[in-house]
C-alpha positions in Angstrom: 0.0 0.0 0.0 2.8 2.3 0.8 4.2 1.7 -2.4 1.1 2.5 -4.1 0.6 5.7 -2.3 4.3 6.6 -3.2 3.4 6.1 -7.0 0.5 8.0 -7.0 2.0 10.7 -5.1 4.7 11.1 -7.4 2.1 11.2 -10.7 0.0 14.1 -9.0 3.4 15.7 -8.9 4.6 15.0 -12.0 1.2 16.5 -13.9 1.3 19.7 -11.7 4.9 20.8 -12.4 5.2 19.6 -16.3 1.5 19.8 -17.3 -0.9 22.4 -15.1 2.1 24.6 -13.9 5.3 24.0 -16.8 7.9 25.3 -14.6 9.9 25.2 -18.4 7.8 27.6 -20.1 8.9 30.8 -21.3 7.1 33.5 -19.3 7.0 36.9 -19.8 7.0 39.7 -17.6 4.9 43.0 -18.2 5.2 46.1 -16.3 1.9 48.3 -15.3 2.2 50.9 -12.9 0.7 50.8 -9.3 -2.0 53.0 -9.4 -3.6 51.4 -12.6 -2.6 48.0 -11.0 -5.0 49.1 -7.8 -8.0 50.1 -10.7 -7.6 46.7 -12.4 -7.9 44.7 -9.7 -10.9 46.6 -7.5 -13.7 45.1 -8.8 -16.3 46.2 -6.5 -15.2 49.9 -7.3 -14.6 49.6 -11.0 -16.6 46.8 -12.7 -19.2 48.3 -13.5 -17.8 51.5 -15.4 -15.8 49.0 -17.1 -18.4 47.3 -18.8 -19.6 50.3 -20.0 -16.2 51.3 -21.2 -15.6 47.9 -22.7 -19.1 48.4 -24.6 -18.1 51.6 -26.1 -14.9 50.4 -27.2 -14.5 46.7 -27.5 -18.1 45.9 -28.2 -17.9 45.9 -32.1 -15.2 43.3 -31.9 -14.8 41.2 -28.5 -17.8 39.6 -26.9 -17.7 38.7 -22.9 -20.1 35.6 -23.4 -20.0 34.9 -19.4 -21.8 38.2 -18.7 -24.1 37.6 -21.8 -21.8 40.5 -23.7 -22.1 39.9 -27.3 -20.3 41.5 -30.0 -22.5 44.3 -31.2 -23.9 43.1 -34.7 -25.2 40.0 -32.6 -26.9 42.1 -30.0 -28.4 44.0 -32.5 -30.0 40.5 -34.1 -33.8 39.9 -33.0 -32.6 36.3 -33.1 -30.8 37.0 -29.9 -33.6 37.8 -28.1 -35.7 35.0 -28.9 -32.6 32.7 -28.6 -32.1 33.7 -24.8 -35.7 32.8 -23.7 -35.0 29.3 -24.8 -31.2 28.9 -23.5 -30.9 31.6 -20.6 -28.9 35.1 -21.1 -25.5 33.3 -21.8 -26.2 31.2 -25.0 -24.3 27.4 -25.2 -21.3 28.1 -27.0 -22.1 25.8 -30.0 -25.8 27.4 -30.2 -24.2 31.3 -30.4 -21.3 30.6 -32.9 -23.7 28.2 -35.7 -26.7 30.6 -35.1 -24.7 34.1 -35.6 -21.9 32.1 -38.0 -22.0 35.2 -40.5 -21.4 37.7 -38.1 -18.3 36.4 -36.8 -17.4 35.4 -40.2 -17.6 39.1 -41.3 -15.4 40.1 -38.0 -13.0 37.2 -39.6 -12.8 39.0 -43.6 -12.0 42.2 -41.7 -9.3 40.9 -38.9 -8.1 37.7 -40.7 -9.4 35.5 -37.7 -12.3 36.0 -35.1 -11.5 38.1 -32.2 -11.5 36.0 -29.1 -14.3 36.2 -26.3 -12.9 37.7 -23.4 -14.7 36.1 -20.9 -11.5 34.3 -19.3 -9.1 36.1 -20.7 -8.2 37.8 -17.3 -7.7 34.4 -16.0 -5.4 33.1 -19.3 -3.1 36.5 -19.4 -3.5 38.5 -16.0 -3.9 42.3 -15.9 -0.1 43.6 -16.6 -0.6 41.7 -19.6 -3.8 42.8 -21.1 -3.3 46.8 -19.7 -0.2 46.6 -22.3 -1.4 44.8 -25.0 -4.7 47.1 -25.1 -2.9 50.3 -25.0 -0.3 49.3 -27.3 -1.0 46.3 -29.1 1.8 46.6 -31.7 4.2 46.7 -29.1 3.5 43.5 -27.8 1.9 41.1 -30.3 3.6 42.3 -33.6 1.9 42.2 -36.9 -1.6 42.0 -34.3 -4.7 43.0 -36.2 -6.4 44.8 -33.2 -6.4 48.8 -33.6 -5.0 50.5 -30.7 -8.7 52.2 -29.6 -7.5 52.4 -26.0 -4.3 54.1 -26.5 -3.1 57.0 -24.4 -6.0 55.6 -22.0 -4.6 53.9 -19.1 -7.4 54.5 -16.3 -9.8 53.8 -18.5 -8.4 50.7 -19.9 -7.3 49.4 -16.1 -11.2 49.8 -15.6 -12.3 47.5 -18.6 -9.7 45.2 -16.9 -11.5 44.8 -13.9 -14.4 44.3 -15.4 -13.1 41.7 -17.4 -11.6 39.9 -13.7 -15.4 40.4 -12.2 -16.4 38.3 -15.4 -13.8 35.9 -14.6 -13.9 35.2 -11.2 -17.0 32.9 -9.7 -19.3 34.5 -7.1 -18.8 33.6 -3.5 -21.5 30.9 -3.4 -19.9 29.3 -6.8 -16.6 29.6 -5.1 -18.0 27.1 -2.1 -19.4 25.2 -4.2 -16.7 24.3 -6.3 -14.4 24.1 -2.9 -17.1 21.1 -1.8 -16.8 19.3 -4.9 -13.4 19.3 -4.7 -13.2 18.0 -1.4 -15.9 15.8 -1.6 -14.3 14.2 -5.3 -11.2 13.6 -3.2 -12.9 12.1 -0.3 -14.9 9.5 -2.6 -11.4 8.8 -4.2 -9.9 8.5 -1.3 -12.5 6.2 -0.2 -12.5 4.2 -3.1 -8.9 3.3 -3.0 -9.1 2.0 0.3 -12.0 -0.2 -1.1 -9.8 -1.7 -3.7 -7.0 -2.0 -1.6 -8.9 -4.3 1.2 -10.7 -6.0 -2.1 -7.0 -6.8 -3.5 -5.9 -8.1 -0.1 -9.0 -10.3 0.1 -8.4 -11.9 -3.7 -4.3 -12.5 -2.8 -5.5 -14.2 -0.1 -7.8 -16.5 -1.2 -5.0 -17.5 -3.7 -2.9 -18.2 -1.3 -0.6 -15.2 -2.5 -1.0 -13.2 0.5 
């Protein structure tokens, strides 16, 4: 049994440092100065201007399908409507791209590939990333085909940021929720493996082997 603890110890291991956190992967580091830093990150205090900014200014392009945030040719589409009293505000993902396929293709012709949603992109790049590559896009994805519309606009762009981390982030009660699973998956794992291991010790020992 010790053995087989070992074993599995040393897997868990081995997927965390090579696979969820690659300790080898190139990383960069991005600079953004302390008092936008404080913006992007004070959700309660900045969200909600930053939904409005992101609507005037990344709308057109970038939908935030968590918050129901759809790029604004499709929120403009009747279809939407009717759409969202059979699924709920935040359309299935396969239901949104094959119903509104020519929008996004026409956001495609103009950019040469579909802007991203941005509902986890928080999450995927962190704030220091995503305050430098709105405000100067060039700089840090070369050849990029987003225009630099926030440029010159730091506060306001720290604001869309945290926005974009209330989107991101899972409320309080999702937050438990997903902490009880967690436990409660490892528990019945836990649990399980005990199971087998008297069940293995009872098979050896009818076979004499044990």
């Amino acid at each position: 049994m010790i053995k087989t603890i070992f074993f599995t110890v040393i897997i868990v291991l081995f997927f965390y440092i090579i696979w969820i956190n690659n300790i080898f992967a190139h990383r960069e580091t991005y600079e953004m100065p302390s008092q936008y830093a404080k913006i992007a990150s004070d959700v309660k205090s900045y969200a909600k201007e930053g939904k409005q900014l992101f609507e005037q200014n990344c709308q057109a392009c970038h939908s935030v399908r968590y918050d129901a945030v759809y790029i604004s040719s499709v929120q403009a589409n009747p279809k939407l409507k009717t759409l969202q009293e059979k699924y709920g505000k935040v359309l299935p993902r396969d239901v949104y791209e094959a119903v509104f396929h020519e929008d996004l293709m026409a956001l495609k012709e103009s950019f040469g590939k579909v802007p991203p949603d941005l509902s986890t992109m928080y999450l995927v790049k962190g704030k220091e990333y995503l305050f430098n590559f709105t405000l100067e896009p060039q700089k840090v994805l070369p050849g990029t085909s987003m225009p630099p519309v926030m440029a010159g606009r730091p506060e306001e762009t720290a604001k869309i940021i945290a926005y974009l981390k209330s989107v991101s982030e899972p409320s309080p009660e999702e937050k438990n929720k997903r902490v009880l699973m967690g436990v409660g998956t490892i528990a019945y794992l836990v649990v399980m493996g005990v199971l087998l291991w008297l069940w293995r010790g009872k098979i050896l020992k009818r076979m004499g082997l044990h």
